[in-house]
TORVO-608196 format. One record per residue: x, y, z of N, C-alpha, C in turn. Coordinates in steps of 0.2 Angstrom, whole numbers, plus 5000, padded with zeros to 4 digits. Layout:
// TORVO-608196
XYZXYZXYZ
...
// end
This chain:
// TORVO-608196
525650914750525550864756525150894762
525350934764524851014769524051004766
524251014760523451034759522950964759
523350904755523150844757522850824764
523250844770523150824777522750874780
522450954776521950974779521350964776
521350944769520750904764520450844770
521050804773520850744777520650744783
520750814788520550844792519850844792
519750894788518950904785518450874782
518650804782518350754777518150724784
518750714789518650694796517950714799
518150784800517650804804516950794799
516850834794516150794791516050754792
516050714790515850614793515550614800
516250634804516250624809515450684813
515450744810514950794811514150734808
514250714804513650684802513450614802
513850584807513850514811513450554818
513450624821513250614828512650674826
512550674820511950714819511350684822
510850704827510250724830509750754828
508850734828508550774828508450774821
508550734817508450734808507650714807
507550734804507150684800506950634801
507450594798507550504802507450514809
507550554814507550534820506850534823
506450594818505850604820505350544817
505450504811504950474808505050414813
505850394816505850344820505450364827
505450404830505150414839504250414835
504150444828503250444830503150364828
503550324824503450254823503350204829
503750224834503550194840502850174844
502550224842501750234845501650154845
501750104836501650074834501850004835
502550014834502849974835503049944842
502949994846503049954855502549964858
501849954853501149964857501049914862
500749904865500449834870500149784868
499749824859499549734856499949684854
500849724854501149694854501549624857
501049644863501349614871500849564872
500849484871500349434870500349404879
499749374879499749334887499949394893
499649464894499749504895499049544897
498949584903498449624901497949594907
498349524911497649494915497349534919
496649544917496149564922495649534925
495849464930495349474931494849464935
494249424932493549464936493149394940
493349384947493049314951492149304951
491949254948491349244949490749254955
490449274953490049264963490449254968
490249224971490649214977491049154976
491149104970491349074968492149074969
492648994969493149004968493248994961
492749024954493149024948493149084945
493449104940493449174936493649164932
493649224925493649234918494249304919
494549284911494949354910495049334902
495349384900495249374893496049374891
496049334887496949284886496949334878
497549364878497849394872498249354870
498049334864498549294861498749314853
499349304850499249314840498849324838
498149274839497849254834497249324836
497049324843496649384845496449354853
495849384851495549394861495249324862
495549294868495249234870494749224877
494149214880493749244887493949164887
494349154895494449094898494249104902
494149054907493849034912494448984916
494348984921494848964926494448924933
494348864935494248854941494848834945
494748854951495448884953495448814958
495048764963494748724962495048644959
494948684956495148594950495948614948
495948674945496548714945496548684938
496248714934496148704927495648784924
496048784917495648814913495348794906
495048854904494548824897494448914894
493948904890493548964885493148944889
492849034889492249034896491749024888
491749004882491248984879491448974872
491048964868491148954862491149024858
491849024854491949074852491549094846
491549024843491449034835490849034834
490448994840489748984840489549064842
489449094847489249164849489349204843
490049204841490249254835489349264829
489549204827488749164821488349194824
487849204831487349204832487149294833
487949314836487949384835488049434827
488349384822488149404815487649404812
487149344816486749334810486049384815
486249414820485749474826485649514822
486549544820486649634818486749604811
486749584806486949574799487349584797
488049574799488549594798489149524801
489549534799490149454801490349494806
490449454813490849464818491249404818
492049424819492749414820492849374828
492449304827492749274834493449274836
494049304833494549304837494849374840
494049414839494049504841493349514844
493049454849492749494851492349534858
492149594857492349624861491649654865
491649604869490849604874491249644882
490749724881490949764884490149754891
490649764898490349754903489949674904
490549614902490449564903490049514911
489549504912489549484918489349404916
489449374921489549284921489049274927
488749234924488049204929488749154933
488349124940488749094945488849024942
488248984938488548934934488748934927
488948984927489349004922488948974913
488649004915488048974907487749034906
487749084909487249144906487649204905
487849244899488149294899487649334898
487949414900487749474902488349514898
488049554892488649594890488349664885
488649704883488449764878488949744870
488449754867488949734860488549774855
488949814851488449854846488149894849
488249944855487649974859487049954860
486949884860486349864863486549794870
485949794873486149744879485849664877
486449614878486249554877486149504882
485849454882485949394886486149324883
486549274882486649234880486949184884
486249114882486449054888486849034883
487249004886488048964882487648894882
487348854885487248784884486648784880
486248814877485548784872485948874868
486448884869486648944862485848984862
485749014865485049084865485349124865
485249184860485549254861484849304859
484949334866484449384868484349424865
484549484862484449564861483949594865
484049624872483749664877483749744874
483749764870483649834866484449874867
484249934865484849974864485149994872
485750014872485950034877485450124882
485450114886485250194887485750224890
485950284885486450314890486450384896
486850354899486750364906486850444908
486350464912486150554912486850594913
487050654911487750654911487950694920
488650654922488650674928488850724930
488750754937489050814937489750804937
489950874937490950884933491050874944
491850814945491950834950492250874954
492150944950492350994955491551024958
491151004956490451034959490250994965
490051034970490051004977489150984978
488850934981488150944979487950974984
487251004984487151054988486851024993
486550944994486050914997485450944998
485150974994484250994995483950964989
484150904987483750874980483850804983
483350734982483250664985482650654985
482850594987482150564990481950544995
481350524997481150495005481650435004
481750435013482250365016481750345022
481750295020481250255023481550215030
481150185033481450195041481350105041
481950075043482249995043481449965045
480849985051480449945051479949935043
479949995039479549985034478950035035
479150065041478250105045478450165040
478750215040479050285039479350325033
479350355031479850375026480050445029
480550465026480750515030481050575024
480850665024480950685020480950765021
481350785015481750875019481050905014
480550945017480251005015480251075019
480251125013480351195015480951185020
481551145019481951145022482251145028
481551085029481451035037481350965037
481650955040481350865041480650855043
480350825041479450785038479650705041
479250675043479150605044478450595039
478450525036477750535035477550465036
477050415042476850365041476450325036
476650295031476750265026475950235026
475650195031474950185031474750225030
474550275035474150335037474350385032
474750385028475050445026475050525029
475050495035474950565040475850595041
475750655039476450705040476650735047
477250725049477350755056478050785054
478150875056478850895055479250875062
479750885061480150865066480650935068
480850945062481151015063481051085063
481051145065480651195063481251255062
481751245060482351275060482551285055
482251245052482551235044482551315039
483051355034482751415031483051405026
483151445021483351445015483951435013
484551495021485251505020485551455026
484951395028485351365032484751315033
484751265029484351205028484651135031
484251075030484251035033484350975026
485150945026485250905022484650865020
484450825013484250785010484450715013
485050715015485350645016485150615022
484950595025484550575032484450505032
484750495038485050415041484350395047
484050355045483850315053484150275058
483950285061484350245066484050165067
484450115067484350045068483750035070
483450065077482750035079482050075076
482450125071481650165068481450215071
481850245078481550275082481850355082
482250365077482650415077482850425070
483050495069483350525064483850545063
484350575060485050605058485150645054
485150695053485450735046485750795049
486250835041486550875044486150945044
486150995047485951055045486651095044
486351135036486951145034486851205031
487351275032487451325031487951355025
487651355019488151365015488251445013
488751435005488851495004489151504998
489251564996489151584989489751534985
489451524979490151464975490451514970
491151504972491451514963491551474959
491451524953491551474948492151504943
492451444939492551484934492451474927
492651534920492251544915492851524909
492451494906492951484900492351484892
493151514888492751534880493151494877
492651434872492651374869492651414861
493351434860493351474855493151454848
493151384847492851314841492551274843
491851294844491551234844491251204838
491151134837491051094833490451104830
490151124833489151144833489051194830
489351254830489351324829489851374826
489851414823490351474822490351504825
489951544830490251574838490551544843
490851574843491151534852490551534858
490751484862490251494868490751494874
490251514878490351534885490151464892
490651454895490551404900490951434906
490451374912490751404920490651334922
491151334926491251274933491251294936
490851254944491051284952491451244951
492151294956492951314958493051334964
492951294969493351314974494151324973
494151394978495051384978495251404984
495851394984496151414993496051474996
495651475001495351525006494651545005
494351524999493651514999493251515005
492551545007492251505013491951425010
491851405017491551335011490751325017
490451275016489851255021489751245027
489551255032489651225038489051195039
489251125045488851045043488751065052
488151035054488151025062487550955060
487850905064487550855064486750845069
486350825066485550835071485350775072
485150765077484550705078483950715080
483350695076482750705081482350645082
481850635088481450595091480650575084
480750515081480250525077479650525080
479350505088478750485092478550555096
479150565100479250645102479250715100
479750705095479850745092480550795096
480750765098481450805103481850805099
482450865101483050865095483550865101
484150825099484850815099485350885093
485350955097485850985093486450995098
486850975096487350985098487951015097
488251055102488851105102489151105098
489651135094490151125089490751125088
490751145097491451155098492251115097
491951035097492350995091492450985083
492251035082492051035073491851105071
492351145075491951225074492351255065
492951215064493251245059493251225054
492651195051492651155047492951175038
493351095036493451105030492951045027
492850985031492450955029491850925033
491350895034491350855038490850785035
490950715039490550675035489950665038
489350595034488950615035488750585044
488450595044488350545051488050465050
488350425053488350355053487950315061
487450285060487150245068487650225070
487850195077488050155080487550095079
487750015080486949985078486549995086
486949995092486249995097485750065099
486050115092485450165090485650255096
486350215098486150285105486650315102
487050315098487250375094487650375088
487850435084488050425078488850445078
489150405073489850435072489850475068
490350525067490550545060491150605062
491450605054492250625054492250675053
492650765056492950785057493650815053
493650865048494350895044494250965047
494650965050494751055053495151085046
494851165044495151175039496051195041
496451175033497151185037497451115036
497051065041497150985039497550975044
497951005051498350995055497850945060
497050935059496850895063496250875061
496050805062495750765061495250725067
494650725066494450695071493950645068
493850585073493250575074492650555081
492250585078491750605085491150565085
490950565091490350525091489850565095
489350565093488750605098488250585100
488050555106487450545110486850575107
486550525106485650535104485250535110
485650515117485250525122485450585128
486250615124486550675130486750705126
486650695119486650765115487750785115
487950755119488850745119489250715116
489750775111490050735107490650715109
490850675108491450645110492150625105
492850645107493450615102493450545103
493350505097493650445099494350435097
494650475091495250455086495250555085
495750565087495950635084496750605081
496850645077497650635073497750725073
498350745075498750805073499250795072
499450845068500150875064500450945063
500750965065501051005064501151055056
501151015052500951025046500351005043
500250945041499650895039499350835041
498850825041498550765042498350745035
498550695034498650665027497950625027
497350665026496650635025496550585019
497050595014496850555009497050485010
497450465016497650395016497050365022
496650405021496050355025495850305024
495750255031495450195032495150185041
494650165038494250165046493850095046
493850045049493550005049493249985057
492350005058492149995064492049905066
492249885069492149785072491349815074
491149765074490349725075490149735081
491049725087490749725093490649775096
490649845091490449905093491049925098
491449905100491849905105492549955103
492749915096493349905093493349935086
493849985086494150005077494950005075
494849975069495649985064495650035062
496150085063496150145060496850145057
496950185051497450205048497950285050
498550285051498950325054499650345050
499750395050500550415049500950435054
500750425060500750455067501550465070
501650365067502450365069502850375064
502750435060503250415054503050395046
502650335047502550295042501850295042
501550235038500850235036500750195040
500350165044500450105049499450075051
499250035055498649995054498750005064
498150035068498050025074497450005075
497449985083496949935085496649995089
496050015091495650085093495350045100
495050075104494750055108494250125108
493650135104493150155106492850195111
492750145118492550195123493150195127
493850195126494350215130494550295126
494550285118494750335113495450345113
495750265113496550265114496650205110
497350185107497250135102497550075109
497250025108497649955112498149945111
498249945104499049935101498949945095
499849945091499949965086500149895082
499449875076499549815071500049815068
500149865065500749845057501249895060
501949885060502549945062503049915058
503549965058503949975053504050005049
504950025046504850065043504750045034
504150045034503750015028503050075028
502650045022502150085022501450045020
500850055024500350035023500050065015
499750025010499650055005498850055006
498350005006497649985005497549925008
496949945012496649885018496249845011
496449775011495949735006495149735008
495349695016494749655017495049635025
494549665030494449645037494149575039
494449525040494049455041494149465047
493549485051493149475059493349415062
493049375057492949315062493649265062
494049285058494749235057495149295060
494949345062495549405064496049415063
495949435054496249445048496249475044
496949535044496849595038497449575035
496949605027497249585022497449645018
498149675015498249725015498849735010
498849785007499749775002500049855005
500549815005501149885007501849895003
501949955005502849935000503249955005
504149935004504549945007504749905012
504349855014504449805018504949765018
505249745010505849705008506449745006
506849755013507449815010507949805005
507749735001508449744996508249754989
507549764988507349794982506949874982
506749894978506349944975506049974982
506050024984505650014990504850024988
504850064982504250084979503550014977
503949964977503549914976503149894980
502649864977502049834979501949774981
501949764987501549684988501049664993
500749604994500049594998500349545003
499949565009500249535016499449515018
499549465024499149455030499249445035
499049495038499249475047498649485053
498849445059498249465063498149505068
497649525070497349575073497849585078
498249555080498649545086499249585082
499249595078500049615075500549545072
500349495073500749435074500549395065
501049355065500749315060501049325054
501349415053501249425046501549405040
501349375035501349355029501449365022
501849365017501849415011501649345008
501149365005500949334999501049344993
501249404991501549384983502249394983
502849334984503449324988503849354980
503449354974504249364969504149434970
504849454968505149524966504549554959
504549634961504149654957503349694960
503249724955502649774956501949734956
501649704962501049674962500449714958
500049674958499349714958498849624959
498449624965498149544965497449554968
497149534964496049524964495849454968
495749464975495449414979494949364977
494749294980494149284979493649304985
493049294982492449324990492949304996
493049224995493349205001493849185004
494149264999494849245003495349205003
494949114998495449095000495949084995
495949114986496549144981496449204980
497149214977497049284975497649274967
497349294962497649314956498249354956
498749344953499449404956499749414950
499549494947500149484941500649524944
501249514942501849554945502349574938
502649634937503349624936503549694936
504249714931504449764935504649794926
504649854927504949904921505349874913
505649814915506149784913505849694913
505449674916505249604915504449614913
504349564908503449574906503249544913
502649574911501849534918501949444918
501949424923501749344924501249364931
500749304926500249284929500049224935
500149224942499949174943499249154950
499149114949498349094955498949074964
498649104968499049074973498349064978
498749024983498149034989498549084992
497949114995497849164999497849175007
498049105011498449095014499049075016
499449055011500349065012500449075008
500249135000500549124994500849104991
500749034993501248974988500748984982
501148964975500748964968500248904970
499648914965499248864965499348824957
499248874952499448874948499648944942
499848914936500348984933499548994927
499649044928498949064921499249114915
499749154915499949174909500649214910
501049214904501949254907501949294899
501949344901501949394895502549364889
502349374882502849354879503249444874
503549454872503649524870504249504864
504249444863504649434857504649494852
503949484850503849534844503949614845
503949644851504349714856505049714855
505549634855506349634855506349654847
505849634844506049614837506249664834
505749724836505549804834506049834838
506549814843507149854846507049894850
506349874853506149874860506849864865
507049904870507549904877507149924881
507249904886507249924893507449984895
506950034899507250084905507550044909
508150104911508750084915508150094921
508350074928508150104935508750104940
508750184941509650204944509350254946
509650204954509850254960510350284962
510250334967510850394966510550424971
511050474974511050524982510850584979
510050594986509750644985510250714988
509850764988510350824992510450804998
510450765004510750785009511350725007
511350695000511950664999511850585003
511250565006511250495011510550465010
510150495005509750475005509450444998
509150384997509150354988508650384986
508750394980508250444975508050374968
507550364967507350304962506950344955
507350334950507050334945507350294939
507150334934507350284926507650324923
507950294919508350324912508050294905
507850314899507650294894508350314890
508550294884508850304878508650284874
508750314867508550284860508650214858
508250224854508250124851509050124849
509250154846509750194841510550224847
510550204852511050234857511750214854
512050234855512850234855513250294860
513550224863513950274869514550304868
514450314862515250364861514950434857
514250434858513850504857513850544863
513750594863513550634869512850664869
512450654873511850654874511350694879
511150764876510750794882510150774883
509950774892509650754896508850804896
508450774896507650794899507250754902
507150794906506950764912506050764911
505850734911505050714910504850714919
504350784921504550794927503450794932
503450734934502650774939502950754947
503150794951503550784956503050814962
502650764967502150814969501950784976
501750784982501450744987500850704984
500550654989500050614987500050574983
500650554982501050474976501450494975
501750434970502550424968502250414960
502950434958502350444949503050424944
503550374947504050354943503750264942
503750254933503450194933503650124937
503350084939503450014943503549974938
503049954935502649894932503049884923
503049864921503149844913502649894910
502849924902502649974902502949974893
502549944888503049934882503150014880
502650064880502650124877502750174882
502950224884502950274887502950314884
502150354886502050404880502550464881
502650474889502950544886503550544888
504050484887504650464887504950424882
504650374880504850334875505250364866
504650404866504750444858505250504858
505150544863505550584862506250574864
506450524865507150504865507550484861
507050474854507350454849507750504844
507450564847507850644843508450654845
508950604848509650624852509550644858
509150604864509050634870509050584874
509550584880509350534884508650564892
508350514890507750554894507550524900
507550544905507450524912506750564918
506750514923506150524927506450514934
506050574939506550524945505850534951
505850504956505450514962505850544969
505750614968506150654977505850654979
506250694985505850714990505150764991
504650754997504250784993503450714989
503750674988503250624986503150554991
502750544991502350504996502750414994
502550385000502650325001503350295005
503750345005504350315009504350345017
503950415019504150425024503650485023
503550515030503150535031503650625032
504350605036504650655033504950665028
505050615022505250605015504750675011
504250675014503450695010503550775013
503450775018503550835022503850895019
504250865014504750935013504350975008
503950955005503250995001502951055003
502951045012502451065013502651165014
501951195013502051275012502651285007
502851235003503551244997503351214992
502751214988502851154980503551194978
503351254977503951274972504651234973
504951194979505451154979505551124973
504851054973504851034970505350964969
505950924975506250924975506850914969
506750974967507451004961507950984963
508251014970508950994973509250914971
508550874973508550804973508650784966
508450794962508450784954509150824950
509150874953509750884950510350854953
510250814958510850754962510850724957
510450694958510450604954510450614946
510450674942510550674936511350684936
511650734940512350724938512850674943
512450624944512550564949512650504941
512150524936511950474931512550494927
512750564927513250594923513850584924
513950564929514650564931514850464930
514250434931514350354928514550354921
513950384918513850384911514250444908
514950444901514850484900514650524894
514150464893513750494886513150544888
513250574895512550614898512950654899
512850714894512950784895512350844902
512550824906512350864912512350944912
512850964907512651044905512351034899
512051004896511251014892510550994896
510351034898509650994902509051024902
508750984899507751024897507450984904
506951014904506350984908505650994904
505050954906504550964904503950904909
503350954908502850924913502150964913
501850914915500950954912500650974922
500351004922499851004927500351024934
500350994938500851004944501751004940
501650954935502250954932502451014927
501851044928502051104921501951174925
501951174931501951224937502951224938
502951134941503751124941504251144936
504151114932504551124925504651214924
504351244924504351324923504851344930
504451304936504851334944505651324942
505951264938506451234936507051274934
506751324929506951374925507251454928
506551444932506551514934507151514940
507251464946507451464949508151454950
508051384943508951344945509151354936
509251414935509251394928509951394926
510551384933511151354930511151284930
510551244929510851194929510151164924
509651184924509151184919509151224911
509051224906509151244902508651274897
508151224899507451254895506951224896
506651244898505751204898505051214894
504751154895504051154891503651134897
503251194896502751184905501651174902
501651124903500751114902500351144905
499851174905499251174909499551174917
499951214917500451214925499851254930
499851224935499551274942500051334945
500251364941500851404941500851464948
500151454949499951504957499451464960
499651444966499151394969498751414971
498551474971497751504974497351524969
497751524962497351514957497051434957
497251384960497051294958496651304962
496651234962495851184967496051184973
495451194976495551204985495951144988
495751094987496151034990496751034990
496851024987497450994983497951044987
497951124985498551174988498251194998
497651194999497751185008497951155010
498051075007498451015011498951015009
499351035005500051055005500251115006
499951165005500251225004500151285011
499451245015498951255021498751305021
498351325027497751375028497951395034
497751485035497551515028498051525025
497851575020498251595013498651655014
499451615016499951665018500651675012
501051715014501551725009501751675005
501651595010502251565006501651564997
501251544997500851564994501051604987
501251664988501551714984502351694984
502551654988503451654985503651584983
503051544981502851484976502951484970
502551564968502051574961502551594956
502551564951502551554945502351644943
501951654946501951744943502351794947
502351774953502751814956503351814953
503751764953504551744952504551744941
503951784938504151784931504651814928
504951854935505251914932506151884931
506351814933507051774934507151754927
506751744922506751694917507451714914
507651664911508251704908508451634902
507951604903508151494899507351524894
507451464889506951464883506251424889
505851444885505151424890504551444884
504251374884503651354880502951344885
502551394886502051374889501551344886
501251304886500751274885499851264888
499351274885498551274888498051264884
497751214888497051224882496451244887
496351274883495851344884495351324886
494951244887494251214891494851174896
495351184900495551164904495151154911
494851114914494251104918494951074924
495351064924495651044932496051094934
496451114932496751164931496751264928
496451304930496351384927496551394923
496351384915496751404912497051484912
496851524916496951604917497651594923
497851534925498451524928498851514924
499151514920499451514915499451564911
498851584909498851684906499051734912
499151704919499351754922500351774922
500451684921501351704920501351744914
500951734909501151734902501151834902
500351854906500451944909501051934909
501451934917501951934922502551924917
502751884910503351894907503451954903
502551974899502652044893502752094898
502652074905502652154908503452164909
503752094912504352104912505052104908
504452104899504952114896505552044891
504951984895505451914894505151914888
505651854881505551814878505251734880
504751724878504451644878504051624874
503951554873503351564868502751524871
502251534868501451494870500951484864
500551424869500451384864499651364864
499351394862498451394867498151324863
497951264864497751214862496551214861
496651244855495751254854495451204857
494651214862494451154863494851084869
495451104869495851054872495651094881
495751014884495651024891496151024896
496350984900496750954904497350934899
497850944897498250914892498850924894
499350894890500250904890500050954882
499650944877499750974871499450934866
499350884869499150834863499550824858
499250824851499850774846500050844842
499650904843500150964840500451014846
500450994852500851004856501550964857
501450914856502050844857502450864851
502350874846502750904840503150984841
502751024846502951064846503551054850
503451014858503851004861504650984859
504250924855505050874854505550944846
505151004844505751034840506051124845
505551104849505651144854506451124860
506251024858507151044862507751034859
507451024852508050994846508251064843
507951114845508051174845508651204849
508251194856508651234862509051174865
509151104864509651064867510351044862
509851024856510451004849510651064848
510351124847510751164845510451154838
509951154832509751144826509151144825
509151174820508551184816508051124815
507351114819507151044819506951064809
506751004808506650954802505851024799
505651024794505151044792504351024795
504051024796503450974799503350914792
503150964787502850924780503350884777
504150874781504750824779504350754785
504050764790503950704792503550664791
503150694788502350644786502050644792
501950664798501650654806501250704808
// end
């Protein structure tokens, strides 16, 4: 009888061991099957894009349906819609062009433009450019496409000594930089007159040159540069050859010198110059170009002191050579340049300018020649996101912001109008939910698709002066998404580290959940200033959440402190600290989620993250590794004087001091003590990839175990599909505790 009830024991536990078995086989075939099965072609009446006609109240978008792609047309007007043409007709006309059957319920007319009566398209199909009037059915073939010169990479800054002549508003002049001077040259007479004689090699005279409204004056910058870095990478597989090649990018990086701009004027009749002082702009990290006022007496332009604690914009007499502040901004830490908006009124008088001043992102009324704001348009503790459209003459801005409605999401997006006065203001897109809405010219609809993590897109037309619906245009249908055992991310809020403040993110789990399993946590992590990067909107697939939850992982995402849009001290905590990261904040709210849930094992915990996220994730380990357990870090900035100049002086500031060194992923390699999978592709162009070979030094010297993963030819990446593979048995390893699956048992 003993041996009976240990036989029964044993039988227990098996079963019972291979009912919470993770990480199989089956787990894997099921997470990469997802790709497929929760794609977005599954998500019909979805996807609306769309595109207003001229200046017209009608527009086109293309309607997903079952059967395939539909181009409707909408007059908003009659409040009706239709096919912006005949499907089946086009189709024929375009098979019997190219010799082949074209699939009128797929077709795919790329860079669509719509004539204003709505009968002439303009489209690319087959790499060539077409025309087709839809009422007498003509189809054009306008020859092959030409493709377009390839553009510079944007980390290359231009040097402005390449253009053309700028011709002067009368028509009399063109204007042009030789041997590194401004030339006038009277377009009749073709007679040349230099205007500058200062101009040299190491300190020329910008290409970019403004006239002034009356014809009578000029503008450009002279501008003093200086030596570029770059950096070099070896393209160990190229595609073309058996050698490797060698490549280099210009790479600014933090403390670099960079150019200095002083803005000029000269007399084109005369020939007198306007140089002026610089004692407003002596620090430069950036500056812009110079802009006329229209009465021609002088020019504006912006001001970035390097550092970024100050902001100007200055205006300088063409007739006294003095510059003047109209708007300075300081901070003690940053002036957040990226959330610029400047809109100058007509009446020369008066400017909107955009501010974090109080706190928040907010809209003020400027007054010009006092260089003081009249008053403050939008307040609150909310946040301005994007000025739409300045309407002068209705004195009327139109603008979306989040956080305005405090009993949801603060992070959401919706679209307001209010008047210059501050008064009036209006929320146009009144449902709950993640906007995103495309104006007409005038104003008077605006298209709105909304929804939220958890509900599909709906579509609807509203006017654009009270946001009441006009009419409904499409409500996403995702039937075929439930069918396939598509769920919803959770969104669960919970107290960041001071314990009083909400921290907003998501929780994923397997299609396959059962809450009487116990379930380790990974954190899918890009935690950074200058956005919020936890999803809003409906989202059938998450790439880098959806899949790998399927291996026995509950996996989650959260937005701390440290990231932008709640507060301006919310953001703040970033600053001279990425290494924060706010971790403290993330590891609240995961054992916040832990302590509801008790299928969240909070002492299993991975993280993973590419780019800023793959700097974090490795910071995660090093730092807090009783509460992190292992990471996969991508293409990480792991030393910010190794990244891009922007990006770490306006967080990390100028110049380049300790905290610098007590950020770095290299400095702090020697703490490792958790599994850590570094990841890089070797043509990494945003990112160094020799940041990342610097932690990789810094572990063999120290003697750690890690492992890495160099992706040939790959650039900017999390790993792609032989890194994503890598990842997901990297944690089925280090979180389940098991031997992942074979690769050649998956089929993937």
């Amino acid at each position: 009888m003993k041996n009976n009830k240990l036989l029964f024991s044993a039988f227990l536990f098996i079963t019972s061991t291979v009912s919470l078995a993770q990480g199989t086989v089956d787990d894997y075939k099921r997470a990469y099957s997802l790709r497929q099965k929760f794609n977005a072609s599954n998500v019909y009446y979805s996807d609306v894009t769309p595109s207003w006609i001229d200046s017209t109240n009608t527009f086109w978008y293309i309607r997903k349906t079952p059967a395939g792609k539909i181009y409707t047309f909408v007059d908003a007007n009659k409040k009706n819609k239709s096919d912006l043409f005949n499907h089946k007709k086009l189709a024929k006309k375009l098979s019997d062009a190219i010799g082949r059957e074209v699939n009128s319920d797929n077709l795919d007319l790329m860079n669509l433009a719509v004539s204003k009566g709505c009968d002439t398209l303009r489209f690319i199909f087959n790499s060539s450019n077409w025309i087709y009037t839809s009422r007498n059915g003509n189809l054009i073939n306008k020859g092959k496409v030409i493709m377009p010169s390839k553009q510079k990479h944007w980390m290359e800054v231009d040097n402005e000594n390449e253009g053309e002549p700028v011709t002067s508003p009368d028509g009399k002049y063109v204007a042009f930089v030789k041997n590194h001077n401004i030339y006038v040259r009277n377009i009749s007479t073709s007679k040349e007159k230099q205007l500058s004689i200062d101009g040299t090699l190491s300190n020329y005279y910008s290409v970019y040159i403004s006239w002034s409204p009356d014809s009578r004056k000029v503008a450009s910058c002279k501008i003093r540069p200086v030596h570029k870095r770059y950096v070099y990478y070896v393209e160990s597989s190229p595609k073309d050859q058996l050698q490797p090649k060698l490549h280099k990018q210009e790479y600014a990086k933090p403390g670099d010198e960079l150019p200095f701009r002083v803005p000029c004027i000269y007399d084109v009749n005369s020939g007198e110059s306007v140089i002026p002082s610089t004692e407003l702009f002596s620090q430069q990290y950036d500056l812009s170009y110079p802009v006329w006022n229209d009465d021609s007496k002088a020019i504006t332009f912006e001001y970035n002191q390097r550092g970024h604690q100050v902001y100007r914009v200055l205006e300088l007499s063409s007739e006294t050579g003095k510059v003047r502040t109209i708007v300075e901004e300081a901070h003690d830490k940053y002036v957040n340049y990226t959330r610029h908006f400047r809109h100058d009124l007509k009446n020369g008088k008066e400017m909107i300018w955009m501010s974090e001043r109080d706190n928040w992102n907010h809209l003020y009324m400027y007054d010009r020649k006092e260089s003081k704001p009249t008053h403050q348009i939008t307040k609150g503790e909310w946040y301005v996101r994007e000025v739409i459209k300045v309407d002068e003459e209705n004195k009327h801005i139109y603008f979306s912001a989040n956080g305005v409605q405090k009993d949801e999401d603060p992070y959401f997006i919706r679209y307001y109008r209010i008047d210059f006065d501050g008064n009036n203001m209006i929320c146009l897109t009144p449902d709950k939910g993640q906007h995103k809405a495309w104006f007409s010219t005038d104003m008077k609809y605006l298209v709105d698709v909304y929804s939220t993590v958890a509900d599909a897109p709906i579509t609807v037309l509203r006017n654009a002066n009270d946001g009441r619906i006009v009419m409904p245009i499409e409500k996403a249908n995702i039937d075929k998404l439930l069918e396939q055992g598509w769920k919803a991310p959770e969104v669960f809020v919970a107290k960041g580290r001071d314990n009083k403040t909400d921290m907003w993110g998501l929780i994923v789990r397997p299609t396959n959940f059962d809450p009487s399993k116990k379930y380790p946590v990974i954190e899918y992590i890009y935690q950074g200033p200058g956005d919020q990067y936890v999803p809003k909107s409906f989202m059938p697939y998450n790439w880098w959440m959806t899949s790998i939850a399927e291996l026995g992982f509950v996996v989650v995402m959260v937005d701390g402190m440290g990231t932008s849009f709640r507060s301006r001290e919310f953001e703040n905590v970033c600053y001279k600290n990425l290494k924060d990261a706010a971790l403290p904040d993330h590891i609240a709210w995961i054992k916040a989620a832990a302590k509801k849930y008790s299928y969240i094992d909070s002492e299993r915990v991975g993280i993973y993250g590419c780019s800023a996220g793959g700097q974090e994730s490795t910071n995660a380990v090093l730092l807090y590794p009783e509460f992190y357990k292992a990471a996969y870090s991508a293409c990480g900035c792991h030393d910010n004087r190794m990244d891009k100049i922007w990006w770490n002086e306006l967080w990390m500031g100028y110049p380049i001091g300790n905290q610098y060194i007590e950020c770095s992923n290299v400095e702090n390699a020697h703490l490792l003590s958790r599994p850590l999978m570094l990841v890089v592709g070797e043509m990494d162009d945003n990112v160094d990839p020799s940041s990342t070979m610097q932690v990789v030094n810094a572990l063999i010297n120290n003697n750690k175990d890690f492992e890495l993963v160099v992706i040939p030819g790959a650039r900017h990446t999390m790993g792609e599909n032989f890194g994503e593979h890598k990842r997901y048995d990297f944690f089925v390893k280090h979180l389940l505790e098991v031997n992942p699956p074979k690769w050649n048992e998956i089929g993937y």
